[in-house]
mmCIF file of the N, C-alpha and C atoms, coordinates in Angstrom:
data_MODEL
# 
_entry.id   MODEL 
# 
loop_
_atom_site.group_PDB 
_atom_site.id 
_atom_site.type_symbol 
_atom_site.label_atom_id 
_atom_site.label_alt_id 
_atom_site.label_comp_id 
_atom_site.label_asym_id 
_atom_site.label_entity_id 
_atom_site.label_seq_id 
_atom_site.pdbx_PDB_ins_code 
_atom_site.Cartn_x 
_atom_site.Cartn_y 
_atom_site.Cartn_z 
_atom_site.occupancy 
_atom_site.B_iso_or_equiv 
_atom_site.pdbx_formal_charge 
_atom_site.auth_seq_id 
_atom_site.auth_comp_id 
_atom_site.auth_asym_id 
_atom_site.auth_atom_id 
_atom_site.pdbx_PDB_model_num 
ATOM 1   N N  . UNK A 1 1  ? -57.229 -131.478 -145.309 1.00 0.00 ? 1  UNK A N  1 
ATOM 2   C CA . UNK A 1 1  ? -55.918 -131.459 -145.907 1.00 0.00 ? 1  UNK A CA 1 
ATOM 3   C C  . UNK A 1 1  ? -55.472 -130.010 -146.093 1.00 0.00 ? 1  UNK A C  1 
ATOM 4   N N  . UNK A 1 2  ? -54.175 -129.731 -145.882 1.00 0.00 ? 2  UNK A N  1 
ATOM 5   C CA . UNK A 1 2  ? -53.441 -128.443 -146.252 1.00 0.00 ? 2  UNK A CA 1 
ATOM 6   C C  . UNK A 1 2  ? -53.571 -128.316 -147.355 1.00 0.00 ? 2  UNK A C  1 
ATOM 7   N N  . UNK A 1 3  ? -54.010 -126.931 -148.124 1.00 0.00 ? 3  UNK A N  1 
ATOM 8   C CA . UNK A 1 3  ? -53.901 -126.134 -149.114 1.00 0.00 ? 3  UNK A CA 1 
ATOM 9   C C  . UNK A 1 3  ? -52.394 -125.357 -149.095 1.00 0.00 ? 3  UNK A C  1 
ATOM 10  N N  . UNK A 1 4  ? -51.926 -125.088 -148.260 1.00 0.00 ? 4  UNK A N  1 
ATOM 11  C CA . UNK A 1 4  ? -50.745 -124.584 -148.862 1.00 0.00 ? 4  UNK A CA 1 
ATOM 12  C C  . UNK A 1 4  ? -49.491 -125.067 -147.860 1.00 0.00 ? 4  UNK A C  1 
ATOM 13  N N  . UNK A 1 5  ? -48.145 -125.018 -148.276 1.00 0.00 ? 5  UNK A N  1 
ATOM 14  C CA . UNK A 1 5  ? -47.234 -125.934 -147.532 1.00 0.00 ? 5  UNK A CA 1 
ATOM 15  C C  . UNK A 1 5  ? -46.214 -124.970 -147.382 1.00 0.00 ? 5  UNK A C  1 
ATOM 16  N N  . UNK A 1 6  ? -45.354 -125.285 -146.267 1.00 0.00 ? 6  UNK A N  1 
ATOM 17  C CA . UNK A 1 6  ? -43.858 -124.574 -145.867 1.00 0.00 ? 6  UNK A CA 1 
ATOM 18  C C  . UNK A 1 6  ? -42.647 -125.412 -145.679 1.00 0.00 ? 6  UNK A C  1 
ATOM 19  N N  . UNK A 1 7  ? -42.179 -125.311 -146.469 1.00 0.00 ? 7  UNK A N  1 
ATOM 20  C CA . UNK A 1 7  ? -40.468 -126.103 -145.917 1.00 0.00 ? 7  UNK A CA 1 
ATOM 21  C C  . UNK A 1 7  ? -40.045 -125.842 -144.474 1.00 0.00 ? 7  UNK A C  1 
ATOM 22  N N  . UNK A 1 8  ? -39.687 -127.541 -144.143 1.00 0.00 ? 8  UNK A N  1 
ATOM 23  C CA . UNK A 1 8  ? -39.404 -127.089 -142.920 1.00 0.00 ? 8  UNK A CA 1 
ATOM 24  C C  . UNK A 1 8  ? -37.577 -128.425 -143.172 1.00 0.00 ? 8  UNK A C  1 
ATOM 25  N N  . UNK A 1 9  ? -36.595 -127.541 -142.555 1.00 0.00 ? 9  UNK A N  1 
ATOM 26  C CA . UNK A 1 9  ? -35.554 -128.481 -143.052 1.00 0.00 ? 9  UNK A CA 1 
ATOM 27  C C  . UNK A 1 9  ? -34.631 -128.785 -141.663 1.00 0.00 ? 9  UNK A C  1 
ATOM 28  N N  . UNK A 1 10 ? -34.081 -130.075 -141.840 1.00 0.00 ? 10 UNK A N  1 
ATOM 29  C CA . UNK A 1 10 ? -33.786 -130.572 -140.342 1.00 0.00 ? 10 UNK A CA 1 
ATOM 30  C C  . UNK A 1 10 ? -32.473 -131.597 -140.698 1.00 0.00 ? 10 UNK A C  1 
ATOM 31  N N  . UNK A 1 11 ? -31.368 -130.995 -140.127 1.00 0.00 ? 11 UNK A N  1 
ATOM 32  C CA . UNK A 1 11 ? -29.822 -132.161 -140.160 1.00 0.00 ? 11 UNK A CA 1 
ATOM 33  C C  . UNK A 1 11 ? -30.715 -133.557 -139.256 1.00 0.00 ? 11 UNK A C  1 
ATOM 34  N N  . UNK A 1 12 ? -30.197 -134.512 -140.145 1.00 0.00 ? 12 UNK A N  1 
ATOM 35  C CA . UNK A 1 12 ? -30.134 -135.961 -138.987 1.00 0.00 ? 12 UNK A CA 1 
ATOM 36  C C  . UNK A 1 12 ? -29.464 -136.770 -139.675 1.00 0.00 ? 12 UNK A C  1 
ATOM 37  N N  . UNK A 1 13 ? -28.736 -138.010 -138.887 1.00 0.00 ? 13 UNK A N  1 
ATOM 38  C CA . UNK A 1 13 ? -27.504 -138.603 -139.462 1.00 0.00 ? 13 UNK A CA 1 
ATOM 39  C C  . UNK A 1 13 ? -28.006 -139.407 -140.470 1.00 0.00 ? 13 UNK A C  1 
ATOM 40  N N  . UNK A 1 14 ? -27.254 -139.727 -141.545 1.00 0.00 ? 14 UNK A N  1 
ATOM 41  C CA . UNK A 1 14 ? -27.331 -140.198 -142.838 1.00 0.00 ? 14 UNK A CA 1 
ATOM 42  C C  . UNK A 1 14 ? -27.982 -141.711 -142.643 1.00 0.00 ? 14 UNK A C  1 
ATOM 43  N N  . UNK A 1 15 ? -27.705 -142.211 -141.936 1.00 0.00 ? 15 UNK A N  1 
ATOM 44  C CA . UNK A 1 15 ? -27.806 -143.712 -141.821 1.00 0.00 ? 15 UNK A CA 1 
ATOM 45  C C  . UNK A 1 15 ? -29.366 -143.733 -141.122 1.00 0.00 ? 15 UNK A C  1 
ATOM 46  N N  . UNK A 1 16 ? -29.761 -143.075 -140.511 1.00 0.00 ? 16 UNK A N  1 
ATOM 47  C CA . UNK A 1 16 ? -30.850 -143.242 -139.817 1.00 0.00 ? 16 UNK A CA 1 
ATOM 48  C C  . UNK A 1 16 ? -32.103 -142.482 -140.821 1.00 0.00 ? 16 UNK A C  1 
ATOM 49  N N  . UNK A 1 17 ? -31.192 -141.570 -142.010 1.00 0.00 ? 17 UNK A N  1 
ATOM 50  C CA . UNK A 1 17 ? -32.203 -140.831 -142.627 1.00 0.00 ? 17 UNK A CA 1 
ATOM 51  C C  . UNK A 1 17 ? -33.005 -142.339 -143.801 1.00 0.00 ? 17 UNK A C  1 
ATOM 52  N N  . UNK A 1 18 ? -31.281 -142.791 -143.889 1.00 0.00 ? 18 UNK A N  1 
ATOM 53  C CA . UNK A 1 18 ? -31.601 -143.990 -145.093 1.00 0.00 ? 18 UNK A CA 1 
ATOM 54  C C  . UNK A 1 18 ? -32.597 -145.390 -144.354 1.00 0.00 ? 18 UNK A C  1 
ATOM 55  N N  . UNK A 1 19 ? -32.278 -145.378 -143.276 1.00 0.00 ? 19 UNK A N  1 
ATOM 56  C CA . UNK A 1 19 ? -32.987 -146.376 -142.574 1.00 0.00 ? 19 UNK A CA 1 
ATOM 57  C C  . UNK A 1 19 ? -34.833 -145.532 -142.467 1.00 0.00 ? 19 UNK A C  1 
ATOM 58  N N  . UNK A 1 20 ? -35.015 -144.478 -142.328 1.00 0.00 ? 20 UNK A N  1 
ATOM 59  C CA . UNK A 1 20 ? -36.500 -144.011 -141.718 1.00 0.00 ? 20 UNK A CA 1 
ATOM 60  C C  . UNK A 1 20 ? -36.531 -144.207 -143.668 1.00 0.00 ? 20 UNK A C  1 
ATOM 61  N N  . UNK A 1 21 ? -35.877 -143.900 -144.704 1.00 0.00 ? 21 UNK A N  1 
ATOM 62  C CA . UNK A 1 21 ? -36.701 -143.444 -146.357 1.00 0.00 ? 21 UNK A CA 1 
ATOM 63  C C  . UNK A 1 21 ? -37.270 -145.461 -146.191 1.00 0.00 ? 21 UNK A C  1 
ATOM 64  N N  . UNK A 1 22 ? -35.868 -145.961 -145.893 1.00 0.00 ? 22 UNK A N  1 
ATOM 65  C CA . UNK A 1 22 ? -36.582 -147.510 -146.771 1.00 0.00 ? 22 UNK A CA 1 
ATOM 66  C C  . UNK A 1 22 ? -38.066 -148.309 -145.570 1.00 0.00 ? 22 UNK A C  1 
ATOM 67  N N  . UNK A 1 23 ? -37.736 -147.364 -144.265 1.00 0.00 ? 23 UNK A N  1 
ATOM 68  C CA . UNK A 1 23 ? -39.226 -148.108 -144.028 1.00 0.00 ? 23 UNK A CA 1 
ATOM 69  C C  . UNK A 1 23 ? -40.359 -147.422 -144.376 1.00 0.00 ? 23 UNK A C  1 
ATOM 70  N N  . UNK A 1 24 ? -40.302 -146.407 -144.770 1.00 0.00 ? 24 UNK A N  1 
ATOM 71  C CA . UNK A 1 24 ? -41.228 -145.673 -145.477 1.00 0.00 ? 24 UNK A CA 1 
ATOM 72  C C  . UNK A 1 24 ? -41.772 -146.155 -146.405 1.00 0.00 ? 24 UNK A C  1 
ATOM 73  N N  . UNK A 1 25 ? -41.037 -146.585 -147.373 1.00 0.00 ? 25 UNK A N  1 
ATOM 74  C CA . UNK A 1 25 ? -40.823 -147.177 -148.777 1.00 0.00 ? 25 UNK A CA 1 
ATOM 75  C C  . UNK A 1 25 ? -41.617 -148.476 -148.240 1.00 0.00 ? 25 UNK A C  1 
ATOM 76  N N  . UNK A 1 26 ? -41.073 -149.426 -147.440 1.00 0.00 ? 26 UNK A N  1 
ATOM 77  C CA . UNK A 1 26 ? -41.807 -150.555 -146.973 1.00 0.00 ? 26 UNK A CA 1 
ATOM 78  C C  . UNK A 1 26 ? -43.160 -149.986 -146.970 1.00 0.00 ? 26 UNK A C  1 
ATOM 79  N N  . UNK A 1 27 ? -43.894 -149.404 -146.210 1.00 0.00 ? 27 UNK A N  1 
ATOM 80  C CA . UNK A 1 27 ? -45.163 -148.880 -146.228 1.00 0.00 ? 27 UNK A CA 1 
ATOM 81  C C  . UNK A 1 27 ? -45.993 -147.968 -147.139 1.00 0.00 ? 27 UNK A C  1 
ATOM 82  N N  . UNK A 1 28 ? -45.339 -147.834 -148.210 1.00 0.00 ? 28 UNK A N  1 
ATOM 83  C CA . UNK A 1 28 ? -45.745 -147.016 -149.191 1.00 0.00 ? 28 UNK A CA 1 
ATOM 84  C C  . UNK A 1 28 ? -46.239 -145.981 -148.946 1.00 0.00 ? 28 UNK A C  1 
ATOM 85  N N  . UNK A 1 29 ? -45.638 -145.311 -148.107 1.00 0.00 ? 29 UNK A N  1 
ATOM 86  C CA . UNK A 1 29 ? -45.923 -143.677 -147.646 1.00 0.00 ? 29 UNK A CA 1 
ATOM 87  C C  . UNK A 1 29 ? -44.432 -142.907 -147.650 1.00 0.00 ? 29 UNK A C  1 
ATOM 88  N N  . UNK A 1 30 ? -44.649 -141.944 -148.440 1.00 0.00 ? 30 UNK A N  1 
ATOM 89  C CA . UNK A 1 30 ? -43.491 -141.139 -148.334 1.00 0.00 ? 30 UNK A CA 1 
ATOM 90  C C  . UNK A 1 30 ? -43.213 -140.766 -146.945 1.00 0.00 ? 30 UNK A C  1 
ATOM 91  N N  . UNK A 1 31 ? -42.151 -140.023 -146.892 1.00 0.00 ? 31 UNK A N  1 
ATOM 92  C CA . UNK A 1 31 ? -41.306 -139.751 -145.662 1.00 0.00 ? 31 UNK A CA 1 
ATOM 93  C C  . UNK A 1 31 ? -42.179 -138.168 -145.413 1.00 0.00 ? 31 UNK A C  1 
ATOM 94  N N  . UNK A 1 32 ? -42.399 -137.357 -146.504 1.00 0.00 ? 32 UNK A N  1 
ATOM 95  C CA . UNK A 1 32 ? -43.095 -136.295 -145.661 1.00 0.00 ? 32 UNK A CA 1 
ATOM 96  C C  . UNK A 1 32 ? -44.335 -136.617 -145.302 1.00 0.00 ? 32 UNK A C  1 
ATOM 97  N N  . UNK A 1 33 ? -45.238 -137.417 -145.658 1.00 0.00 ? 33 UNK A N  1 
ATOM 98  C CA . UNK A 1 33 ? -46.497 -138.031 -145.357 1.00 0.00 ? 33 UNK A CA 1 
ATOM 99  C C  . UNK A 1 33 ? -46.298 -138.509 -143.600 1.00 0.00 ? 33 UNK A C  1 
ATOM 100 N N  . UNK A 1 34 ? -45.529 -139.463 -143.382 1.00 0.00 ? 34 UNK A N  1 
ATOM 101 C CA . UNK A 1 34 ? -45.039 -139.731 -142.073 1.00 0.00 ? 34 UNK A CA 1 
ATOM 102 C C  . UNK A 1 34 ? -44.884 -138.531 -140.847 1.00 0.00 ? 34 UNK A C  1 
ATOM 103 N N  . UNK A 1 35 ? -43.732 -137.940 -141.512 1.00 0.00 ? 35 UNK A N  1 
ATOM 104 C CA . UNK A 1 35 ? -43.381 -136.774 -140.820 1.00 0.00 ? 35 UNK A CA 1 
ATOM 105 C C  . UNK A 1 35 ? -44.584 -135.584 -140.717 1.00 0.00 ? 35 UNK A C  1 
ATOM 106 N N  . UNK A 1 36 ? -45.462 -135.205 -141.131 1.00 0.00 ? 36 UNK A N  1 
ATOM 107 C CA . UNK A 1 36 ? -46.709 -134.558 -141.396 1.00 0.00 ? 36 UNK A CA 1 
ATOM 108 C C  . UNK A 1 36 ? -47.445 -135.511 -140.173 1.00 0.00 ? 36 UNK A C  1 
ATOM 109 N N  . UNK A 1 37 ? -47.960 -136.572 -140.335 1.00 0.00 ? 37 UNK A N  1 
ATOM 110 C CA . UNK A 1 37 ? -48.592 -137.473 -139.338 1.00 0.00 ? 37 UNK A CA 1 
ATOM 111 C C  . UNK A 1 37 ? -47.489 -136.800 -138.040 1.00 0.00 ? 37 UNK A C  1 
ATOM 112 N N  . UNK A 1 38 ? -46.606 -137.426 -137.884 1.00 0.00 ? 38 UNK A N  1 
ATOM 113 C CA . UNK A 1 38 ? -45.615 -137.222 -136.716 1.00 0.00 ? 38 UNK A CA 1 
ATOM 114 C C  . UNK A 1 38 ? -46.300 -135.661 -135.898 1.00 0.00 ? 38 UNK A C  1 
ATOM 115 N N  . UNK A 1 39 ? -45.870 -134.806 -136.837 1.00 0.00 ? 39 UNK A N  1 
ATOM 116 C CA . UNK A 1 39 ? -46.293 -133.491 -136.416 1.00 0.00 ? 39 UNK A CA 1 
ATOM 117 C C  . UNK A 1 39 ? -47.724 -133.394 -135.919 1.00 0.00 ? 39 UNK A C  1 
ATOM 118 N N  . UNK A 1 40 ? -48.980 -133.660 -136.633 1.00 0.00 ? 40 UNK A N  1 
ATOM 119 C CA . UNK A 1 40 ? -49.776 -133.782 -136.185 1.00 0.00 ? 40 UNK A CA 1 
ATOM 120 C C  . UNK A 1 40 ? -50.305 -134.357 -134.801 1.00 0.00 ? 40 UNK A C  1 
ATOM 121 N N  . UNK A 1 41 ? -49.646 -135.449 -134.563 1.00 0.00 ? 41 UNK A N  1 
ATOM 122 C CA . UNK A 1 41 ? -50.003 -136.397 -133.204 1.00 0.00 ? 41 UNK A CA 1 
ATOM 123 C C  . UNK A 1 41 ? -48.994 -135.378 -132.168 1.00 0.00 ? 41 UNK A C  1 
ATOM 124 N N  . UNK A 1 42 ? -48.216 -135.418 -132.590 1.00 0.00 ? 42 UNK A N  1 
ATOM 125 C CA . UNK A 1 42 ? -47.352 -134.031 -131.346 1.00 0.00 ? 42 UNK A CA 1 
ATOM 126 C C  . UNK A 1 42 ? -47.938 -133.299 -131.224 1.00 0.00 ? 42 UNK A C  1 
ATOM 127 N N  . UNK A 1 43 ? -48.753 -132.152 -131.594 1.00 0.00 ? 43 UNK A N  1 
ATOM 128 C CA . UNK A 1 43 ? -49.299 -131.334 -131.433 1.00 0.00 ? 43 UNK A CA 1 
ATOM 129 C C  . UNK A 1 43 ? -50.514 -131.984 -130.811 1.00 0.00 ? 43 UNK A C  1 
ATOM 130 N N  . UNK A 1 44 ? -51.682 -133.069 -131.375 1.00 0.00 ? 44 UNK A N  1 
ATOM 131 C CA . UNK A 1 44 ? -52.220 -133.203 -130.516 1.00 0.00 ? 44 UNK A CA 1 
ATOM 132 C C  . UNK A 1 44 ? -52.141 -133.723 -128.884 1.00 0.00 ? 44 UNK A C  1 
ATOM 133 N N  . UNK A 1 45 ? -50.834 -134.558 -128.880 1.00 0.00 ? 45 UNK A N  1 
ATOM 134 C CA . UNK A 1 45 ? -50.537 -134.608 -127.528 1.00 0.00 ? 45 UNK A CA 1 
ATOM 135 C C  . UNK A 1 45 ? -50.384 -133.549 -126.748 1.00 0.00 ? 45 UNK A C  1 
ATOM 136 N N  . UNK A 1 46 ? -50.139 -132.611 -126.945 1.00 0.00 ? 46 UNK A N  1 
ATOM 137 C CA . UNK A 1 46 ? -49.485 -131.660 -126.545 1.00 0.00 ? 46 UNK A CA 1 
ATOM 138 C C  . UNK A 1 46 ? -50.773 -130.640 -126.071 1.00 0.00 ? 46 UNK A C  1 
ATOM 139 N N  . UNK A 1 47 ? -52.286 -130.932 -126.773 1.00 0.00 ? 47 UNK A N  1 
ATOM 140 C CA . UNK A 1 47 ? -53.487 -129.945 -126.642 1.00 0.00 ? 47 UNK A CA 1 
ATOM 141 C C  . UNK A 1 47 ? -53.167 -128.887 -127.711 1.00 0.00 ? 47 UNK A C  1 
ATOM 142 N N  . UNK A 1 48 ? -52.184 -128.907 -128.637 1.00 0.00 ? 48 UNK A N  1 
ATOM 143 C CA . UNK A 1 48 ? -52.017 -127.622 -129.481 1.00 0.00 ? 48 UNK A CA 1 
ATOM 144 C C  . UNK A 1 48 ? -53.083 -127.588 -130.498 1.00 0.00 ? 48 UNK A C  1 
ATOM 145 N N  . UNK A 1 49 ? -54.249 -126.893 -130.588 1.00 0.00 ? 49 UNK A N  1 
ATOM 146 C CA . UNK A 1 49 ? -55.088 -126.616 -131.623 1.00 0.00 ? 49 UNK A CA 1 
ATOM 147 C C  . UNK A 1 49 ? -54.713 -125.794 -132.800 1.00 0.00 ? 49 UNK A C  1 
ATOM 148 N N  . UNK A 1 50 ? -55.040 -125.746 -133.965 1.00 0.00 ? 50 UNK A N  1 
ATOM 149 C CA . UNK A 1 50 ? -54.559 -125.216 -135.163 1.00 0.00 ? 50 UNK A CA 1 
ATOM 150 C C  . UNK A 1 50 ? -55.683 -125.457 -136.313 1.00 0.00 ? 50 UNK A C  1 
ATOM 151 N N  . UNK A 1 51 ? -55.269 -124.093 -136.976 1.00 0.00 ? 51 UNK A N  1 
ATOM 152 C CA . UNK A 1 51 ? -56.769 -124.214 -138.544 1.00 0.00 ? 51 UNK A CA 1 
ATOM 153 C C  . UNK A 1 51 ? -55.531 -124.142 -139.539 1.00 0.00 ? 51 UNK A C  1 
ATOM 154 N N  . UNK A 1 52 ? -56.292 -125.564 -140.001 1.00 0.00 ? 52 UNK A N  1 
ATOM 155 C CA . UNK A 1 52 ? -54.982 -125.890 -141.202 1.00 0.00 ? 52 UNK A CA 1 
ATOM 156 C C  . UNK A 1 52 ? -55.286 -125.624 -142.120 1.00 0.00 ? 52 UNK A C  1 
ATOM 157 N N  . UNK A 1 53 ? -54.198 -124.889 -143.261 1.00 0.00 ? 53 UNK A N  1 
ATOM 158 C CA . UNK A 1 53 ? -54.082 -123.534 -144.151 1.00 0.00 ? 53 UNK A CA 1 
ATOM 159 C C  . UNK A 1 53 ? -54.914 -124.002 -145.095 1.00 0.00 ? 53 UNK A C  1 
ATOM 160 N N  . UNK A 1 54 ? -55.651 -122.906 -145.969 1.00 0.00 ? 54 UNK A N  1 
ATOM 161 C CA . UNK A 1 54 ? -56.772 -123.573 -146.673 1.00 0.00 ? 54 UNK A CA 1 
ATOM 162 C C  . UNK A 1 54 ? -58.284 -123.917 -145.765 1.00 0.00 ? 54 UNK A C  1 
ATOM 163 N N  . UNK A 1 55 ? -58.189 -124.076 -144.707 1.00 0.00 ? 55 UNK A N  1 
ATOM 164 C CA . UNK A 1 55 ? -59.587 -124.673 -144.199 1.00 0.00 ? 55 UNK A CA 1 
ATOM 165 C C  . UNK A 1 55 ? -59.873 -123.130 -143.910 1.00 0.00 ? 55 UNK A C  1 
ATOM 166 N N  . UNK A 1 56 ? -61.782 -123.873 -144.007 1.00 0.00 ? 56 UNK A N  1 
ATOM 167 C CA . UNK A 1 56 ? -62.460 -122.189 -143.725 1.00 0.00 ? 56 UNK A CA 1 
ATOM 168 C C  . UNK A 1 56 ? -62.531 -121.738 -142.312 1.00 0.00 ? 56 UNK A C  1 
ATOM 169 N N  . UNK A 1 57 ? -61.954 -120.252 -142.000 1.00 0.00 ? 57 UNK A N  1 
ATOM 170 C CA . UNK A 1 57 ? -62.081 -120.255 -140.232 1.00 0.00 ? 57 UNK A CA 1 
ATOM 171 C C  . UNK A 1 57 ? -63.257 -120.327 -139.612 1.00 0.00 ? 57 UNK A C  1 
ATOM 172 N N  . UNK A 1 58 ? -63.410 -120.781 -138.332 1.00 0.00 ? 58 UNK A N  1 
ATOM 173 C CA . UNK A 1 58 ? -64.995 -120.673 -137.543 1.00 0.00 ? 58 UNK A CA 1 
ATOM 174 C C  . UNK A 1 58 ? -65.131 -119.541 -137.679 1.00 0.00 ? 58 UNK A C  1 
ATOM 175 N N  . UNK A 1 59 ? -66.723 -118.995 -137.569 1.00 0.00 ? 59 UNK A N  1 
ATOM 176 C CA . UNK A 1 59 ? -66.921 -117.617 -137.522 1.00 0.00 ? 59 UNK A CA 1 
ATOM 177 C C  . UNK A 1 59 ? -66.581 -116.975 -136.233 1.00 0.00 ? 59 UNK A C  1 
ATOM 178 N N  . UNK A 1 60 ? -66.105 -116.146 -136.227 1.00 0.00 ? 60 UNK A N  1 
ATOM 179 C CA . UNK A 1 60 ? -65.622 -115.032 -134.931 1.00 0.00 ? 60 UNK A CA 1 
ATOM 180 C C  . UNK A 1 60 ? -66.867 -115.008 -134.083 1.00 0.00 ? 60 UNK A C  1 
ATOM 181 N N  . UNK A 1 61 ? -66.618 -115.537 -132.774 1.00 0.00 ? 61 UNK A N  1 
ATOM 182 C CA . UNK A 1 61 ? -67.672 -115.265 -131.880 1.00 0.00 ? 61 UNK A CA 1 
ATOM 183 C C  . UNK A 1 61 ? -68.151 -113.580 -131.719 1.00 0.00 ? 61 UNK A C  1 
ATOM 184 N N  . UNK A 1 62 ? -69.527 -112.782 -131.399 1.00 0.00 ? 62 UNK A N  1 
ATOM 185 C CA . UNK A 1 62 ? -69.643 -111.448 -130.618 1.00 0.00 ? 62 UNK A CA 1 
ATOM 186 C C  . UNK A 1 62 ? -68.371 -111.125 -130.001 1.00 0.00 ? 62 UNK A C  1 
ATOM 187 N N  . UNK A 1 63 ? -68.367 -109.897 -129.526 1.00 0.00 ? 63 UNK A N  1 
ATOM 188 C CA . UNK A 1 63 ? -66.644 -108.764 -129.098 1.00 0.00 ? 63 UNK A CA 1 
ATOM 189 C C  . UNK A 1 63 ? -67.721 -109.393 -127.038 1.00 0.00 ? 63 UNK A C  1 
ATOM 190 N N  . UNK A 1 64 ? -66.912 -109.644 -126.183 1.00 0.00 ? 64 UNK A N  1 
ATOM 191 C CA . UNK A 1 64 ? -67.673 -109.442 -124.735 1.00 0.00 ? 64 UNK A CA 1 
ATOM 192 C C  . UNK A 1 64 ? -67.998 -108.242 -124.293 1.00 0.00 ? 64 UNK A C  1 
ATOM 193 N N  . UNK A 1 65 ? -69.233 -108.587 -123.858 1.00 0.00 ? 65 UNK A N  1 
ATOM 194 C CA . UNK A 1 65 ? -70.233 -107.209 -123.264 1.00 0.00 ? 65 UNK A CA 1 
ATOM 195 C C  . UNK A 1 65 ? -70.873 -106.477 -124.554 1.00 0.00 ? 65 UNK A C  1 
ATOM 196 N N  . UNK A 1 66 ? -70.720 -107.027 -125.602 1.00 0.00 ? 66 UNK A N  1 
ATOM 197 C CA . UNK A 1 66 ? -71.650 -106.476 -126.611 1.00 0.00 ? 66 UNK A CA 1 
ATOM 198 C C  . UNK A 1 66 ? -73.143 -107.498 -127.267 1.00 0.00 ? 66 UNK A C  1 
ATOM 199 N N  . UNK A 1 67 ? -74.132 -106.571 -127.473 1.00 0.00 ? 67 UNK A N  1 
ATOM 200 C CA . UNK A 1 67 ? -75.166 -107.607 -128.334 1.00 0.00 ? 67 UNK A CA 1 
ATOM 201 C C  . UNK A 1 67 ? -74.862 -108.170 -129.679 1.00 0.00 ? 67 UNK A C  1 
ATOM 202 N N  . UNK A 1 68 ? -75.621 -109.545 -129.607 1.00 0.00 ? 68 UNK A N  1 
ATOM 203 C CA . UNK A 1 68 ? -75.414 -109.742 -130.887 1.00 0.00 ? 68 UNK A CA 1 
ATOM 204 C C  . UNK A 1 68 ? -76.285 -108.517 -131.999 1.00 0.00 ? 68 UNK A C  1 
ATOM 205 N N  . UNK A 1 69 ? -77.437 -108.397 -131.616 1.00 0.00 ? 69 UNK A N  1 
ATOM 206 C CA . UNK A 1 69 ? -78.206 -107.424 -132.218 1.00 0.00 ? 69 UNK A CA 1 
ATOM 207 C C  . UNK A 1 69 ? -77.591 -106.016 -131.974 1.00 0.00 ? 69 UNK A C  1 
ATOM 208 N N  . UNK A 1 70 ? -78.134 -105.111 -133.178 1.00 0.00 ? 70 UNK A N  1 
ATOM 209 C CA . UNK A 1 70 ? -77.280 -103.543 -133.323 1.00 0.00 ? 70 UNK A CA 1 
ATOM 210 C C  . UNK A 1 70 ? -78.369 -102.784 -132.630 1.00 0.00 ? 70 UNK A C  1 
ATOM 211 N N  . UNK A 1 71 ? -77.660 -102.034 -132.063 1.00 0.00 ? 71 UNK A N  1 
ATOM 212 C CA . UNK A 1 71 ? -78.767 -101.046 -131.466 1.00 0.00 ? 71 UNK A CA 1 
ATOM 213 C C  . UNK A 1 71 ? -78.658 -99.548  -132.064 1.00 0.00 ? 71 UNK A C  1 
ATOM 214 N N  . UNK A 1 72 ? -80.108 -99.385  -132.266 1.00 0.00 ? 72 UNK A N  1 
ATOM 215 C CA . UNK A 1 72 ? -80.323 -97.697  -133.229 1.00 0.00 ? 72 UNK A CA 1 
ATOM 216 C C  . UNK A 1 72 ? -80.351 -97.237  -132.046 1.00 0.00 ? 72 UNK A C  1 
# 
């Protein structure tokens, strides 16, 4: 889960906004919960990888052509 969040804001026609809140409402998931899912599956269709804010990063692989070990 995200630790931290960004507004993201988007015109769409009134009637279709009121039609996507009440099936939401039918399913007892808010509309940004949905839209969050939405985003997610797009991106994975898409192959887009991402470290979501708050999660710990993988450790940085070695720099190429260098050892892992230090040399004196």
């Amino acid at each position: 889960m995200e630790l931290k969040t960004a507004r993201l804001t988007l015109l769409i026609d009134p009637a279709k906004k009121a039609a996507f809140e009440a099936l939401c409402a039918q399913q007892d998931l808010t509309p940004s919960q949905v839209v969050r899912q939405l985003i997610r599956d797009y991106l994975a269709h898409h192959g887009v990888s991402y470290v979501p804010s708050g999660a710990p990063a993988a450790p940085a692989a070695p720099a190429a052509g260098r050892s892992a070990r230090r040399r004196r």
